[in-house]
C-alpha positions in Angstrom: 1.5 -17.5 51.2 4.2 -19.6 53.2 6.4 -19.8 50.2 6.3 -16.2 49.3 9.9 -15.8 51.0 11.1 -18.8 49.2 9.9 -17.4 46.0 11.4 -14.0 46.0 14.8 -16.4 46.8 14.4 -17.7 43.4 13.4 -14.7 41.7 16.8 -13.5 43.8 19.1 -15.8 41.1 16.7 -15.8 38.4 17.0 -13.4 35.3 13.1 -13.7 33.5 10.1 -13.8 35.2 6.5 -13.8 33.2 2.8 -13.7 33.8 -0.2 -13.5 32.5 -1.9 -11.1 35.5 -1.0 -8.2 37.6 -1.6 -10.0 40.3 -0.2 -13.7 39.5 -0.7 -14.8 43.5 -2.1 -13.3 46.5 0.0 -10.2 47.3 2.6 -11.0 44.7 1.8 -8.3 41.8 4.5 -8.0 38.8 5.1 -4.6 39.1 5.9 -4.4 43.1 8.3 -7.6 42.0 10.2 -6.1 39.4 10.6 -2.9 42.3 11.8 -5.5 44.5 14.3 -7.5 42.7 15.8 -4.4 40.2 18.0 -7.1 38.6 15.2 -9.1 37.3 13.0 -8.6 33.7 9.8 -9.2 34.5 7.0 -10.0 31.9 3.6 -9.6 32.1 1.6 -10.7 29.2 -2.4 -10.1 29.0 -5.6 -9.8 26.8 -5.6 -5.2 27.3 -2.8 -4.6 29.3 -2.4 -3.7 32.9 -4.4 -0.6 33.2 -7.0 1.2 31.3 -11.0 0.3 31.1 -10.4 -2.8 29.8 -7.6 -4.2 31.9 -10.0 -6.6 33.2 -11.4 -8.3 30.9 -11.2 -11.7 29.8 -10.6 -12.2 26.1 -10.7 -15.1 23.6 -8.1 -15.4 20.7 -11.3 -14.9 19.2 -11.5 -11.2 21.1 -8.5 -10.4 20.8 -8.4 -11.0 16.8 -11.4 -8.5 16.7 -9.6 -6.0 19.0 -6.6 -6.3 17.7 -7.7 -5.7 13.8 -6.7 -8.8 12.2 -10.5 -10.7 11.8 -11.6 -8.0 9.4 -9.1 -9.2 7.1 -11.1 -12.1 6.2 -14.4 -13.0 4.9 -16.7 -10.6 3.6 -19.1 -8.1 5.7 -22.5 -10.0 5.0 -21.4 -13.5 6.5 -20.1 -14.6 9.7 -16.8 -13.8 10.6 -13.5 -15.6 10.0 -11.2 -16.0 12.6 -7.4 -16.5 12.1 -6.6 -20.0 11.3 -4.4 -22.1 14.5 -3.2 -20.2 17.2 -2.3 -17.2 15.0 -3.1 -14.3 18.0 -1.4 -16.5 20.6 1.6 -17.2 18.3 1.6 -12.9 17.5 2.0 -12.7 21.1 4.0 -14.7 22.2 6.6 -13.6 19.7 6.4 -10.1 20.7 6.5 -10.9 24.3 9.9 -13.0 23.4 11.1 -10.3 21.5 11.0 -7.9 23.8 12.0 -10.0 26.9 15.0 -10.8 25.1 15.8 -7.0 24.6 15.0 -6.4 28.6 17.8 -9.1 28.9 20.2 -8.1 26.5 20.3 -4.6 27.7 20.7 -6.1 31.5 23.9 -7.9 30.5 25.2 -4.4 29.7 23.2 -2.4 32.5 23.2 -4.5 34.9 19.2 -2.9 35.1 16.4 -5.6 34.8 13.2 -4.1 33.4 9.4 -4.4 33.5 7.6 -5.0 29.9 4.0 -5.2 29.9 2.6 -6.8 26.2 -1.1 -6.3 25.5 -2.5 -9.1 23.3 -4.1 -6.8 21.5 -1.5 -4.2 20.5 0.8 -7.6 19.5 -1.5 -8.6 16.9 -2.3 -5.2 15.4 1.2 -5.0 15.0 1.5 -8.3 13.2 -1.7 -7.9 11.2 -1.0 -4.5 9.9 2.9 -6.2 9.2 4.0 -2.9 11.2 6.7 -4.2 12.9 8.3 -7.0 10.2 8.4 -4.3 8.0 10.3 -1.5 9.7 12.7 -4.1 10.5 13.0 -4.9 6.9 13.8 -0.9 6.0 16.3 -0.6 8.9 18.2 -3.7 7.2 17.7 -2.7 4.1 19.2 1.2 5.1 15.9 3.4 4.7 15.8 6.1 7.3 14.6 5.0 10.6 12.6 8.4 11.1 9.8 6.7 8.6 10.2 3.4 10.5 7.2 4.1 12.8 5.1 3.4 10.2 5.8 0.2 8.9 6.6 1.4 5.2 9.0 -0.9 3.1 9.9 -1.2 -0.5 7.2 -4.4 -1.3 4.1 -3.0 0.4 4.5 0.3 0.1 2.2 3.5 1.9 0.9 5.5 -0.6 -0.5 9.2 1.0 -3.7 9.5 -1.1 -6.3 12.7 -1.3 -8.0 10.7 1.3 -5.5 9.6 3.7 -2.8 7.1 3.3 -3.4 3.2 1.5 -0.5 0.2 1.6 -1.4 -2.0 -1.4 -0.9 -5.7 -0.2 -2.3 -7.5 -3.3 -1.5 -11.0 -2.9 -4.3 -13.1 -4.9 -5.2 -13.3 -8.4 -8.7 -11.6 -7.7 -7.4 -9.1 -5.6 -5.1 -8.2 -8.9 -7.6 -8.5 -11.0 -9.7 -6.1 -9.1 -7.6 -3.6 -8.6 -6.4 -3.8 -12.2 -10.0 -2.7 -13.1 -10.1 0.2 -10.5 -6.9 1.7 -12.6 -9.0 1.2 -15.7 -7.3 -1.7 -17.1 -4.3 -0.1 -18.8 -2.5 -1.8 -21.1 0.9 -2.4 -19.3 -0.7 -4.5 -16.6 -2.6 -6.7 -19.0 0.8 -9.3 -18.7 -0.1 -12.6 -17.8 3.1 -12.9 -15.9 1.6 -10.8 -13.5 -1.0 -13.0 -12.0 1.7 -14.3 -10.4 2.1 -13.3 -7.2 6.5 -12.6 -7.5 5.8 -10.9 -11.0 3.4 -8.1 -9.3 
C-alpha cells in the first residue's frame, strides 16, 4: 500500500501491463487501472475470465485442458485421460495473450488509446485445439473471404456440413486413414499406398 503512488508513476511511462487476477494487490484491480491510466494496455490473463460463475476458480493446466476441449483429443473413453504433453495449455495461452497485447499496442501507436484485453485460459486453448484461429489466418492469407473466417475453415482441413451437423476431417495417422477409408467402404481410388502418407492424403 505505500507504493501504490509510486506504482501508478510507473505505469504513468509504461506501455503493457499484465496479470493474472482482477485484483493483482490490495485496491489495485486491472480494470480501475487501465480507467486510470487510458494510455496503457492492460492484460489480464486467468484460468475463466474475469466474470461469470466460474471467475473464481483455480484451475490446473490439467483443468483447463478439460475445459478448454483439447484432453478429449487423446486416449480412448475407457482409460484414464491424457493430458497434453509439456506446457501445451500454458504455451496456447500465452500466445494468445501476446498476440493480442501486441494488437492493443499496435493500434495505440496509431490511437494514441491503450486498451484492456482480458484472455480466458480456457477460451485460448479451445481456440488452439479446435485450430480455429491458425486456420482463419491461413484463409485470409491465402484470399478466401473473411465472412467464413469465423469458423476456422481452410483448404487442408476442411468443414464439411453433413445431414447431421458439420465435421472437419483432420486425419493425420495411418489408422485414422485406415479407418476412415473403411467407413467410405473401401473404394478403389484410396487403396494407393502413397496415401498412408501423411502429405499424400
Amino acid at each position: 500500500a505505500a507504493d501504490v503512488d509510486r506504482f501508478h508513476d510507473l505505469l504513468a511511462h509504461s506501455d503493457v501491463l499484465v496479470t493474472s487476477a482482477a485484483e493483482f494487490a490490495p485496491g489495485l484491480d486491472a480494470r480501475d487501472v487501465a480507467r486510470r491510466h487510458p494510455h496503457l494496455v492492460v492484460g489480464a490473463l486467468t484460468p475463466f475470465g474475469l466474470d461469470g460463475p466460474y471467475a473464481d476458480w483455480v484451475a490446473t493446466s490439467a483443468t483447463v485442458a478439460a475445459t478448454g476441449g483439447i484432453a478429449f483429443k487423446a486416449g480412448v473413453p475407457e482409460r484414464t485421460p491424457i493430458f497434453p504433453p509439456g506446457h501445451l495449455v500454458d504455451a496456447a495461452a500465452s500466445v494468445t495473450s501476446a498476440f493480442g497485447l501486441l494488437c492493443a499496442l499496435y493500434q495505440r501507436e496509431q490511437t494514441g488509446a491503450g486498451q484492456f484485453v482480458e484472455v480466458s485460459t480456457t477460451e485460448a486453448i479451445a481456440q488452439i485445439a479446435d485450430w480455429a484461429l491458425p486456420n482463419a489466418t491461413a484463409r485470409i492469407e491465402a484470399g478466401f473471404p473473411a465472412g467464413e473466417v469465423r469458423f476456422g475453415n481452410g483448404p487442408i482441413y476442411p468443414i464439411f456440413a453433413c445431414k447431421g451437423g458439420y465435421v472437419r476431417l483432420i486425419i493425420l495417422s495411418i489408422r485414422q486413414w485406415h479407418a476412415m477409408r473403411e467407413w467410405l467402404g473401401e473404394p478403389d481410388y484410396l487403396q494407393d499406398p502413397a496415401f498412408d502418407g501423411f502429405m499424400a492424403r
